[in-house]
C-alpha positions as CSV (number, residue, x, y, z in Angstrom):
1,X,-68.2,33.1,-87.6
2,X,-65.7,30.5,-86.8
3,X,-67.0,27.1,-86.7
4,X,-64.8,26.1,-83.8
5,X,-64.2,29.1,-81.1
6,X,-67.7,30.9,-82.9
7,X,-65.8,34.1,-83.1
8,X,-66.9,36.3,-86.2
9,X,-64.7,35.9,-89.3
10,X,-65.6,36.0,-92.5
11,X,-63.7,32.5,-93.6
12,X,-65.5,30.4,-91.5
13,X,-62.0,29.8,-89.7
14,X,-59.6,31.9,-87.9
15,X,-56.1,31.8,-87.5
16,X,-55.9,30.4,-84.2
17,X,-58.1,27.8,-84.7
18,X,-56.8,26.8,-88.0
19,X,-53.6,26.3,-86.4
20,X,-55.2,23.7,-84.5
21,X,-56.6,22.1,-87.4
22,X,-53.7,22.3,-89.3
23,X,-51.9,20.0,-86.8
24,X,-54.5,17.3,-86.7
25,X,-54.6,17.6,-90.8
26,X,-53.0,14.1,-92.5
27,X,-54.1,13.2,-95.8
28,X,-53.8,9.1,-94.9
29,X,-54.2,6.5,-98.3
30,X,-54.7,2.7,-97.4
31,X,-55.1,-0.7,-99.4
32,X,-57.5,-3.2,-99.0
33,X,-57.8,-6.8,-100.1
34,X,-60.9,-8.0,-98.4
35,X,-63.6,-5.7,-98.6
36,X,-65.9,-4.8,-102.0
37,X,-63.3,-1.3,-102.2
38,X,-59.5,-0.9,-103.3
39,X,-58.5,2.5,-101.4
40,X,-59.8,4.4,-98.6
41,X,-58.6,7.8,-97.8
42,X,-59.0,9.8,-94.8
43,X,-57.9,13.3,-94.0
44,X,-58.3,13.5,-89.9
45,X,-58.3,10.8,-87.2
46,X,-61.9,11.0,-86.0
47,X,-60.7,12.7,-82.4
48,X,-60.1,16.2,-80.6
49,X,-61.8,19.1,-82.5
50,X,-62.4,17.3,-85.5
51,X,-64.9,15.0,-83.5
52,X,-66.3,17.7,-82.2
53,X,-67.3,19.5,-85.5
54,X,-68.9,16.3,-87.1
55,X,-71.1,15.7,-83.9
56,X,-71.8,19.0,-84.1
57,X,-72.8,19.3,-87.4
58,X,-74.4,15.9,-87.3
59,X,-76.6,15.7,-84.7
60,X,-76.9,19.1,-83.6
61,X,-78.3,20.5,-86.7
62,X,-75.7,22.6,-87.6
63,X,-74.7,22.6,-91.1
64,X,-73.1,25.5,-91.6
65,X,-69.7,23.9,-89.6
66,X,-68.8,22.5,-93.3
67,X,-67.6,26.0,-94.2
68,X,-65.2,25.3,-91.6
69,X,-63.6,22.5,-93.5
70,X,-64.1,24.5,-97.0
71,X,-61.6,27.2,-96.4
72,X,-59.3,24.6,-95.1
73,X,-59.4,22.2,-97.8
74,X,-59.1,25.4,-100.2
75,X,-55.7,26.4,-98.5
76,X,-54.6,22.5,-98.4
77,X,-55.8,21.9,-102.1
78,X,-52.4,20.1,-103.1
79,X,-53.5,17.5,-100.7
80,X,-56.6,16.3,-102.9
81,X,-54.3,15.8,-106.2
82,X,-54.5,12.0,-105.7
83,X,-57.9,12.1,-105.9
84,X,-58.0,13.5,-109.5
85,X,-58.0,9.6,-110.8
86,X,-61.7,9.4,-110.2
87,X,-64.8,10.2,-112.4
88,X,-67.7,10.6,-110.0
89,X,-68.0,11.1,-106.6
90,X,-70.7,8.8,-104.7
91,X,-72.3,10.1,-101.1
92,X,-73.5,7.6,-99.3
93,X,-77.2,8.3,-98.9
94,X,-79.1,8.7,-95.6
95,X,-82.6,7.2,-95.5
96,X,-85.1,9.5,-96.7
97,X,-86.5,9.6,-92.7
98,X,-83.7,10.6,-91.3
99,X,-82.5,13.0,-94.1
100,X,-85.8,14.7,-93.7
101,X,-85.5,14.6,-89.8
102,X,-82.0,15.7,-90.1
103,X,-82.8,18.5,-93.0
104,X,-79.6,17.6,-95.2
105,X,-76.9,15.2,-95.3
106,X,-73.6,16.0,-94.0
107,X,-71.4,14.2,-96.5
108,X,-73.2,15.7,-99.2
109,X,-72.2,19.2,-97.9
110,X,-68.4,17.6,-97.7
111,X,-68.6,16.0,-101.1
112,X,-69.4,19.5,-102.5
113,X,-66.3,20.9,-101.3
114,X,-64.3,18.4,-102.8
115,X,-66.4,18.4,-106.0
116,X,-65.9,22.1,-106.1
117,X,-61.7,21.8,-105.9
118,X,-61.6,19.0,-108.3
119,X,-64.0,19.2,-110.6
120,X,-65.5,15.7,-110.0
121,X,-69.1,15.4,-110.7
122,X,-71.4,14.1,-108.2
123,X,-73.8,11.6,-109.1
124,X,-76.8,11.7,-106.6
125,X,-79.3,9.0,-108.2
126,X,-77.3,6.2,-108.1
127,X,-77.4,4.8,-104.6
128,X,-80.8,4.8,-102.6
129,X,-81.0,3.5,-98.8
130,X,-83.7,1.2,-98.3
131,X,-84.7,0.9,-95.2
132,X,-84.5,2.5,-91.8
133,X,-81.7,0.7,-89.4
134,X,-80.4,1.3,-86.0
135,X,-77.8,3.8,-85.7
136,X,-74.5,2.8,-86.6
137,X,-72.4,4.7,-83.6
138,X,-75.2,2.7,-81.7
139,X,-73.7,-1.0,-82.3
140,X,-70.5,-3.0,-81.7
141,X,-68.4,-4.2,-85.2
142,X,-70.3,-7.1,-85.6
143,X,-73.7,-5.4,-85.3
144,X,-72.6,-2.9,-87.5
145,X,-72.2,-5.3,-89.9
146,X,-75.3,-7.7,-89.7
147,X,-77.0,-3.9,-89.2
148,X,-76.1,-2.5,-92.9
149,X,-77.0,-5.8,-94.4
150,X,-78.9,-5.2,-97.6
151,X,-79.8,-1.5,-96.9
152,X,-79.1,-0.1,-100.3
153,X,-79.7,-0.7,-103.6
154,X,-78.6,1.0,-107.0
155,X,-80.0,2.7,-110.0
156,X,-78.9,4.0,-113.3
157,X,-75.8,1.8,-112.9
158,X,-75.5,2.7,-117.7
159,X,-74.7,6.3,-115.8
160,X,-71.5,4.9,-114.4
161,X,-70.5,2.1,-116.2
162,X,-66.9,2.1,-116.4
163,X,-66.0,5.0,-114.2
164,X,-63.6,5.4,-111.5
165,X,-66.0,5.6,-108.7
166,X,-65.1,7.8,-105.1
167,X,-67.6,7.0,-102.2
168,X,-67.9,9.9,-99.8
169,X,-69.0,9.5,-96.3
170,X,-68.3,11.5,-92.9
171,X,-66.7,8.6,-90.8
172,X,-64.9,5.4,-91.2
173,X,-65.0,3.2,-88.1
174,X,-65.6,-0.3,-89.0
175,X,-65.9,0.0,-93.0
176,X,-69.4,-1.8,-93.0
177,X,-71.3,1.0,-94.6
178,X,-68.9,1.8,-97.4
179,X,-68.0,-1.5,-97.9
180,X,-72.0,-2.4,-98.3
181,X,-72.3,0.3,-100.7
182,X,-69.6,-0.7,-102.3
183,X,-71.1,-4.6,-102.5
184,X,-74.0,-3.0,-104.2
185,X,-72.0,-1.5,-106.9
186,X,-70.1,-4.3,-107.7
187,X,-73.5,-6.7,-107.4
188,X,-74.4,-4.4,-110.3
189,X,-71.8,-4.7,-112.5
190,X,-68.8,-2.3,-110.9
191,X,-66.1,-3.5,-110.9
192,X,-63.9,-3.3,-107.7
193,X,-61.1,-1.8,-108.5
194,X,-62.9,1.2,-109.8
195,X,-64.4,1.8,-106.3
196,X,-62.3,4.0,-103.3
197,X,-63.7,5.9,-100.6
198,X,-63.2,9.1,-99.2
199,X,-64.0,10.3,-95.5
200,X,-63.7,13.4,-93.7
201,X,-62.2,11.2,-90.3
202,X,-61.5,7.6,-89.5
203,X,-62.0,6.8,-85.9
């Protein structure tokens, strides 16, 4: 079944549709000086129908829309070479209350694509969340902030000493929970300029 129209088709995707995704597709690199991560890539602006498949899939408890972005990453694999530079890939984690409300986390299913077309190991025991917060999409920028404060911590940092870490994660709006996660890396010995992150959209 499609994940956008629902009509059946075995890809997940059909042509019509993936016209319409193919429009929206740009795979966007920037620099940054002032947070705890170098590079942040991107490969949708978080609008349109891309908006409406991560809602979907995020709230509405329907995982299965990720195949929808797996057959199209596939055809676009060229796009992903820059990403080759990394060692790991990082998701950031959900609390374990909401991952068990929710039943799976939706940059994990994202990361595995990705991981999948590389060949970039994902390292699921390095970063825990700590604590239950307020939504994110909830708050304003500096909320969002004060809001992640000190909501993750690391583990079995020897695993990834040295590496060239990629932090996965659905959206970037403000920055403030890959930049935290970031901060907790580097507060535990990573260095900064082995840390980028990767997001499906960026709002």
């Amino acid at each position: 079944m499609c994940g956008i129209c629902g009509k059946p088709h075995k890809n997940s995707l059909c042509y019509n549709c993936r016209k319409q995704l193919q429009k929206e597709f740009k795979f966007n690199q920037n620099y940054f000086k002032n947070k705890f991560f170098t590079e942040q890539y991107y490969f949708f602006k978080y609008q349109n129908i891309v908006r409406s498949l991560i809602l979907e899939m995020k709230f509405n408890k329907k995982p299965y829309i990720y195949k929808t972005f797996q057959y199209f990453f596939e055809k676009n694999e060229k796009n992903l070479e820059k990403l080759k530079k990394y060692d790991i890939m990082i998701i950031v984690p959900l609390s374990s209350k909401r991952k068990r409300l929710r039943g799976y986390n939706q940059s994990q299913l994202i990361a595995e694509i990705i991981s999948n077309i590389l060949q970039i190991k994902i390292q699921n025991k390095i970063l825990f969340k700590t604590k239950n917060i307020l939504p994110q999409s909830t708050l304003n920028k500096e909320q969002r902030k004060n809001n992640i404060k000190g909501a993750f911590k690391a583990k079995n940092i020897e695993k990834i000493k040295n590496k060239k870490i990629l932090l996965i994660d659905d959206i970037y709006t403000t920055g403030s929970t890959l930049n935290e996660c970031s901060k907790t890396l580097v507060k535990n010995g990573i260095k900064k300029e082995n840390i980028g992150v990767l997001t499906l959209a960026k709002d």
